[in-house]
Structures are given as structure tokens and as C-alpha cells.
The first five atom37 places (N, CA, C, CB, O) and aatype in JSON, in Angstrom:
{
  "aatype": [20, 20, 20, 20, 20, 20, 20, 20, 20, 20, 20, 20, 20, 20, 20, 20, 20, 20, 20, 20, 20, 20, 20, 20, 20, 20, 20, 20, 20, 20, 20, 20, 20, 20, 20, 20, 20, 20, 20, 20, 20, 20, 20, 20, 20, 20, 20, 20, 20, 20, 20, 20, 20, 20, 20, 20, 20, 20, 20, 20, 20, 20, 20, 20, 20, 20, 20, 20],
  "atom_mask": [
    [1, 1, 1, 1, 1],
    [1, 1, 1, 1, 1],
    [1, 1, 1, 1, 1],
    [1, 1, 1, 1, 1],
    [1, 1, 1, 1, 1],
    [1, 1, 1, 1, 1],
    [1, 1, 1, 1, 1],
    [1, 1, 1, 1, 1],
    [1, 1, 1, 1, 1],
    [1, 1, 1, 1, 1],
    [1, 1, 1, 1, 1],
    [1, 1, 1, 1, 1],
    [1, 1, 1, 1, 1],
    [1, 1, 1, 1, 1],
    [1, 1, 1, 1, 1],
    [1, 1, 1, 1, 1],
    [1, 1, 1, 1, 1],
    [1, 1, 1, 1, 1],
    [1, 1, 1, 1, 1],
    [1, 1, 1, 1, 1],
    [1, 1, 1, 1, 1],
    [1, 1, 1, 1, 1],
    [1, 1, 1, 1, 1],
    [1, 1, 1, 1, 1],
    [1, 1, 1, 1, 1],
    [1, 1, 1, 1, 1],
    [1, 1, 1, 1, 1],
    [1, 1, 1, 1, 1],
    [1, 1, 1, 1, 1],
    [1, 1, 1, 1, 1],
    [1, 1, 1, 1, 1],
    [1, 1, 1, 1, 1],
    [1, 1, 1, 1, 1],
    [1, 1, 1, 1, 1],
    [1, 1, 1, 1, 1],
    [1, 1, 1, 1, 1],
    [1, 1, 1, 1, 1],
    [1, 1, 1, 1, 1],
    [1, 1, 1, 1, 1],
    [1, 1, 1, 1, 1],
    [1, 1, 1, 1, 1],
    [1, 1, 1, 1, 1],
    [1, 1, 1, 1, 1],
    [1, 1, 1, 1, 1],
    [1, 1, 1, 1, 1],
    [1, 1, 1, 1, 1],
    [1, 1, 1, 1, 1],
    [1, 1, 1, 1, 1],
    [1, 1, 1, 1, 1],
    [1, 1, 1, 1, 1],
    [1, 1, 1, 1, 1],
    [1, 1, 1, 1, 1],
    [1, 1, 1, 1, 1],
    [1, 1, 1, 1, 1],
    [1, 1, 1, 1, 1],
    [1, 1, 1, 1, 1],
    [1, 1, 1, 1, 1],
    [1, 1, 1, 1, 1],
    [1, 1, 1, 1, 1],
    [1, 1, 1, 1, 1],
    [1, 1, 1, 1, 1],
    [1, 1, 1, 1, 1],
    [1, 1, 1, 1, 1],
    [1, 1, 1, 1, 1],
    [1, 1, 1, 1, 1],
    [1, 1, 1, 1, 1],
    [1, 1, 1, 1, 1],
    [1, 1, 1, 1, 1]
  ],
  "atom_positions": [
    [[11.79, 4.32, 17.2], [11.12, 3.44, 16.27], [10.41, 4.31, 15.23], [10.13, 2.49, 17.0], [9.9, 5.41, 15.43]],
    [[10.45, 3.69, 14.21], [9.61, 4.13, 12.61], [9.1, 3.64, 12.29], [9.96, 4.33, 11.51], [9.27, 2.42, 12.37]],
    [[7.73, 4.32, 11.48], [7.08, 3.22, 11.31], [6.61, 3.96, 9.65], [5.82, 2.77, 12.7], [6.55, 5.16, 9.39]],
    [[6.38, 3.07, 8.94], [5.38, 3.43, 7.19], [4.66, 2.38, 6.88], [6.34, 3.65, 5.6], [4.76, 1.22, 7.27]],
    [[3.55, 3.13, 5.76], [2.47, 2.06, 5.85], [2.44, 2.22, 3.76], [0.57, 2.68, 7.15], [1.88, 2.87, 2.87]],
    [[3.49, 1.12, 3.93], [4.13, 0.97, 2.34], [2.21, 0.82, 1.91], [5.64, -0.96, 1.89], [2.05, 1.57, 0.94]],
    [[0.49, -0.02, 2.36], [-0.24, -0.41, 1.86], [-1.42, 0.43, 2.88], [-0.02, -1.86, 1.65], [-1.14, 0.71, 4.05]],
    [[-2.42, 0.69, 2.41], [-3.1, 1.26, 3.3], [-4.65, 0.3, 2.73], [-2.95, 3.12, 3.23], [-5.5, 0.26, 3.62]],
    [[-5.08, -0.47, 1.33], [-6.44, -0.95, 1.5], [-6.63, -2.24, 1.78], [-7.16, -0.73, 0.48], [-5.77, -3.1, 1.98]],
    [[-8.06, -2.35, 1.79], [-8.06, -3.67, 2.11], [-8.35, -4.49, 0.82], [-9.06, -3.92, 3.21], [-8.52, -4.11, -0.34]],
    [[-8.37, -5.94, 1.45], [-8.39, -7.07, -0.06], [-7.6, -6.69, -1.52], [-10.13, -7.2, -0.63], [-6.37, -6.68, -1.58]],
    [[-8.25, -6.46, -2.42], [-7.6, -6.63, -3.27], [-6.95, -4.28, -3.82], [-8.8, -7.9, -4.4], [-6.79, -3.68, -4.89]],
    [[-6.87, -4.05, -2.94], [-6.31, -2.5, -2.88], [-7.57, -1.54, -3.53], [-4.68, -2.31, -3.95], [-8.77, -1.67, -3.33]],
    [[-7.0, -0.74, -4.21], [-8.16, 0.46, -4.61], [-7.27, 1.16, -5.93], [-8.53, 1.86, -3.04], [-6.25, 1.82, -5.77]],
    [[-8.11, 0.76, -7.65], [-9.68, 0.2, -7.05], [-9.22, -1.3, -7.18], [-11.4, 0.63, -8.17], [-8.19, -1.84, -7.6]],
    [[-10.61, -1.81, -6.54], [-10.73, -3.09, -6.8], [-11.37, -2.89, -8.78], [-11.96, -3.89, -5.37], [-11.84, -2.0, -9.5]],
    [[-10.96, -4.43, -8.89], [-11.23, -4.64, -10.45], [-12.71, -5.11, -10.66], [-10.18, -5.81, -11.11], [-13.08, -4.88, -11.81]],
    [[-13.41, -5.54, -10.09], [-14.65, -5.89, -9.8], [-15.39, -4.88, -9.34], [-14.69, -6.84, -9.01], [-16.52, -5.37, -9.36]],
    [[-15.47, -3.9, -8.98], [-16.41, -2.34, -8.29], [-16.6, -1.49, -9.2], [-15.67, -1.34, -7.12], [-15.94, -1.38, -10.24]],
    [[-17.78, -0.66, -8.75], [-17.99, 0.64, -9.31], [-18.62, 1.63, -8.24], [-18.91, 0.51, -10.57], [-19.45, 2.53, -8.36]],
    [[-18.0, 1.19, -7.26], [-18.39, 2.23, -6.05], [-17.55, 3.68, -6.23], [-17.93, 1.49, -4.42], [-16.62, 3.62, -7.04]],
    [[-17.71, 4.64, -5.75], [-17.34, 6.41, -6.46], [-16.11, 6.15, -5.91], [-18.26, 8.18, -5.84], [-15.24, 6.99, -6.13]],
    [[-15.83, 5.15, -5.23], [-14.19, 5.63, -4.49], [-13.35, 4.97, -5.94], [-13.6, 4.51, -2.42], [-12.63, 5.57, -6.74]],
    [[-13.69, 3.77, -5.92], [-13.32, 3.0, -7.0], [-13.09, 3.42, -8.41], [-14.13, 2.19, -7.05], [-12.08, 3.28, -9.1]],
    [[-14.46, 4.07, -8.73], [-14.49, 5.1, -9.93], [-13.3, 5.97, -10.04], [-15.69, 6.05, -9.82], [-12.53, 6.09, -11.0]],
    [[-13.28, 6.72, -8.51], [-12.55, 8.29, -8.97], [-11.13, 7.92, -8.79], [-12.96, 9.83, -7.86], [-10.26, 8.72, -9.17]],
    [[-10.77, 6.69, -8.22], [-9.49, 5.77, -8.47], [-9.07, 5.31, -10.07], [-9.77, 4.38, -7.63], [-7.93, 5.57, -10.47]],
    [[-9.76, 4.82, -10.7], [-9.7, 4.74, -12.26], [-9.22, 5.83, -12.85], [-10.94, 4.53, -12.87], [-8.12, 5.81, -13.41]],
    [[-10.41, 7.46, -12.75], [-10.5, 8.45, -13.89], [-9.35, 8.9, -12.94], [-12.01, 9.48, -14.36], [-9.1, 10.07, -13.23]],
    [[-8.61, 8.51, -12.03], [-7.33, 9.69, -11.89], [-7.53, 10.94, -10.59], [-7.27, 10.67, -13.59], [-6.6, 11.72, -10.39]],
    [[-8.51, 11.01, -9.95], [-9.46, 11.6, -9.32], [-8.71, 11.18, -7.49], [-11.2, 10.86, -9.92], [-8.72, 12.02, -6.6]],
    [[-8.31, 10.17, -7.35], [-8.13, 9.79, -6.4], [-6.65, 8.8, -6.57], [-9.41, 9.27, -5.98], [-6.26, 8.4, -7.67]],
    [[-5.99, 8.54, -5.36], [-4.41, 7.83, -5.58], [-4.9, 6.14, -5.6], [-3.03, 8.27, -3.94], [-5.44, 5.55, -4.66]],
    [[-4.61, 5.66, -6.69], [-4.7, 3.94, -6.07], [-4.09, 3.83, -5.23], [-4.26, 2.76, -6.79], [-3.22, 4.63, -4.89]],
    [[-4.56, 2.2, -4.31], [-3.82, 2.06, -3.1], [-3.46, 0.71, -3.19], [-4.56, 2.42, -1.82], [-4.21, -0.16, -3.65]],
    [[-2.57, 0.54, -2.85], [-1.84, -1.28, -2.32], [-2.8, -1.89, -1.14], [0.16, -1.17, -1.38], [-3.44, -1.23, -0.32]],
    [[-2.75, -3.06, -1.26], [-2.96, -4.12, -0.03], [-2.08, -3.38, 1.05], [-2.36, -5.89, -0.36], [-1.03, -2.78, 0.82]],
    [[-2.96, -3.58, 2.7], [-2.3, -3.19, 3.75], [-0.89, -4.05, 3.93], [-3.25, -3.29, 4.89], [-0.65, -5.18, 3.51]],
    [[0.05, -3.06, 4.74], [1.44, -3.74, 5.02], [1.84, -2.13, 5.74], [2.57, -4.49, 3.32], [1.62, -0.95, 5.43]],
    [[2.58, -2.93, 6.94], [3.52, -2.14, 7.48], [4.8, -2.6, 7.35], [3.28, -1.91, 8.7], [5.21, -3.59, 6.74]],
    [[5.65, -1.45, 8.26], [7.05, -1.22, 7.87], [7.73, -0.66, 9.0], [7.2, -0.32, 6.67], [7.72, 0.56, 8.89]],
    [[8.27, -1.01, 9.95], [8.79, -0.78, 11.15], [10.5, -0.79, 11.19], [8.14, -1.83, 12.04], [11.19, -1.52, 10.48]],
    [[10.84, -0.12, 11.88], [12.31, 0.05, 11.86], [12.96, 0.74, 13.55], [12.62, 1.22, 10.42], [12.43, 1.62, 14.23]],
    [[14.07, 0.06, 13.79], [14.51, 0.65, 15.08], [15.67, 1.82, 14.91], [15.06, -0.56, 16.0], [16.0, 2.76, 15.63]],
    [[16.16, 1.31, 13.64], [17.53, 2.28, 12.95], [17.28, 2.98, 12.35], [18.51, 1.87, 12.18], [17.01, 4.04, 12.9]],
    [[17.18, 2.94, 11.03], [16.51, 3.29, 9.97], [16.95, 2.57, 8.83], [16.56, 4.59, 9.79], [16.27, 2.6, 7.8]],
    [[18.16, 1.85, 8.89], [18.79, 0.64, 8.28], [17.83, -0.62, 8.0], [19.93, 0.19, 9.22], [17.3, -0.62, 6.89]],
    [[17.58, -1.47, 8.7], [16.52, -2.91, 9.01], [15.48, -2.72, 9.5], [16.92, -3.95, 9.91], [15.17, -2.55, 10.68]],
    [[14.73, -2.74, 8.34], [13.1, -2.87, 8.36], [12.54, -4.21, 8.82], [12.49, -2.65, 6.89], [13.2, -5.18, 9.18]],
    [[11.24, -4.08, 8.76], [10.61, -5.44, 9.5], [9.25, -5.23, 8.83], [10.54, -5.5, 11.44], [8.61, -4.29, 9.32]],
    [[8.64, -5.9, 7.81], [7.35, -5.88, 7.3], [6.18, -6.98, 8.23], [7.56, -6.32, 5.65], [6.35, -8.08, 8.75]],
    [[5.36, -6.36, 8.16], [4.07, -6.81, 9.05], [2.86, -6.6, 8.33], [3.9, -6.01, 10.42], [2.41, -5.61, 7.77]],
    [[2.23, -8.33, 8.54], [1.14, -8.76, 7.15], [1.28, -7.92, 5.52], [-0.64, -8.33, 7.74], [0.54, -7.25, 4.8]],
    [[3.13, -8.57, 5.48], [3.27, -8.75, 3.54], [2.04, -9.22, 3.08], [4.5, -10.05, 2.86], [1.23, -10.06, 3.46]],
    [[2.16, -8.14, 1.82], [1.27, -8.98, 0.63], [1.18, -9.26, -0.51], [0.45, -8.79, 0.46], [1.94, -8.42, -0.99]],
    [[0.79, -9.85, -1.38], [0.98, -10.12, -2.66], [1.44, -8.57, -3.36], [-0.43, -10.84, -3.25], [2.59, -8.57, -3.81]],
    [[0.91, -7.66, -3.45], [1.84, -6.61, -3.6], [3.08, -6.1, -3.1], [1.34, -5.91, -3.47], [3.48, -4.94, -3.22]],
    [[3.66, -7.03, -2.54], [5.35, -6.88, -1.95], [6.13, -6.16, -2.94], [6.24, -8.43, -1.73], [6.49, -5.0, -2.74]],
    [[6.38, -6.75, -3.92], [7.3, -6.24, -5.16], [6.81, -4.99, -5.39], [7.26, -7.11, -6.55], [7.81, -4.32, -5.65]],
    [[5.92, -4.35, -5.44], [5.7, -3.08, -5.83], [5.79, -2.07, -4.43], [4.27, -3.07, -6.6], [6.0, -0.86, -4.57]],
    [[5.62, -2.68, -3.07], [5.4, -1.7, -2.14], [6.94, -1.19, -1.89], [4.58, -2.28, -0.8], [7.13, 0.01, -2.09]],
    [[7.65, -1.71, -1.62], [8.82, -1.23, -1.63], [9.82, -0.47, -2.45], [9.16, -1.91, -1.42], [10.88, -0.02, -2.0]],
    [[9.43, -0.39, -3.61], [10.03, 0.11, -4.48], [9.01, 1.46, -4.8], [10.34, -0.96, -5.58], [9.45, 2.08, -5.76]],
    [[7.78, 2.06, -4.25], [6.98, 3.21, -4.16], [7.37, 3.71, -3.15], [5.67, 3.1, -4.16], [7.38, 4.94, -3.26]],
    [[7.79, 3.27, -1.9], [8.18, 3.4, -0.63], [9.79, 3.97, -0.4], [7.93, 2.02, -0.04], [10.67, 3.14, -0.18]],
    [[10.08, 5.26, -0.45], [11.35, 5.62, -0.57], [12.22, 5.25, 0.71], [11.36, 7.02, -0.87], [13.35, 4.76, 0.61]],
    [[11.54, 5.53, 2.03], [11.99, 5.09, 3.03], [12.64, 3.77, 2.88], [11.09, 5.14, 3.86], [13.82, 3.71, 3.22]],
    [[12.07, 2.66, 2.43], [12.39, 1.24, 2.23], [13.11, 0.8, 1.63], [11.75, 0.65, 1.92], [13.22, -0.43, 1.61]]
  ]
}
């Protein structure tokens, strides 16, 4: 089994559009990687995946996600 984690934040990813906390900040100036809404990605082959708690960032996680 395989596993990737196409999303690693929570609510609305990193940064959020509403914050100015330093994580948030150094996400803006380039300082730090934005992040997607959480989502996993499981596989027994490496062929057919299986996503676990999709999220509104679907369309973008998979297509950042080379494995996928």
C-alpha cells in the first residue's frame, strides 16, 4: 500500500485569505510553500487511487500531485 497527502492544511489551506499570522505572512511573501485543504491518496497498485476527505481543492490536488 501507498499512500500521499495530495493536502496537508486545515480549513481553508495556507495562507488563509483572512490572516496575518507569520505562517500566513511568510506564505504570501514566498518565504514558505502554500498548502491545499487536507486529502489523502491511497493506492494498493499504483494504478487506482482512492481519495479520503476530498476537497474543494480537488481540481488542483491532483494535477500538483505527480504520483496521481
Amino acid at each position: 500500500m501507498r499512500a500521499v497527502l495530495p493536502g496537508t492544511a486545515a480549513g481553508g489551506g495556507l495562507p488563509r485569505w483572512n490572516c496575518a499570522c507569520a505562517l500566513c505572512t511568510a506564505a504570501r511573501e514566498g518565504g514558505l510553500s502554500a498548502r491545499t485543504r487536507e486529502c489523502a491518496a491511497v493506492t494498493g497498485n499504483g494504478r487506482d487511487w482512492w481519495l479520503l476527505n476530498a476537497s474543494p481543492d480537488l481540481r488542483a490536488q491532483p494535477a500538483a500531485t505527480p504520483a496521481l
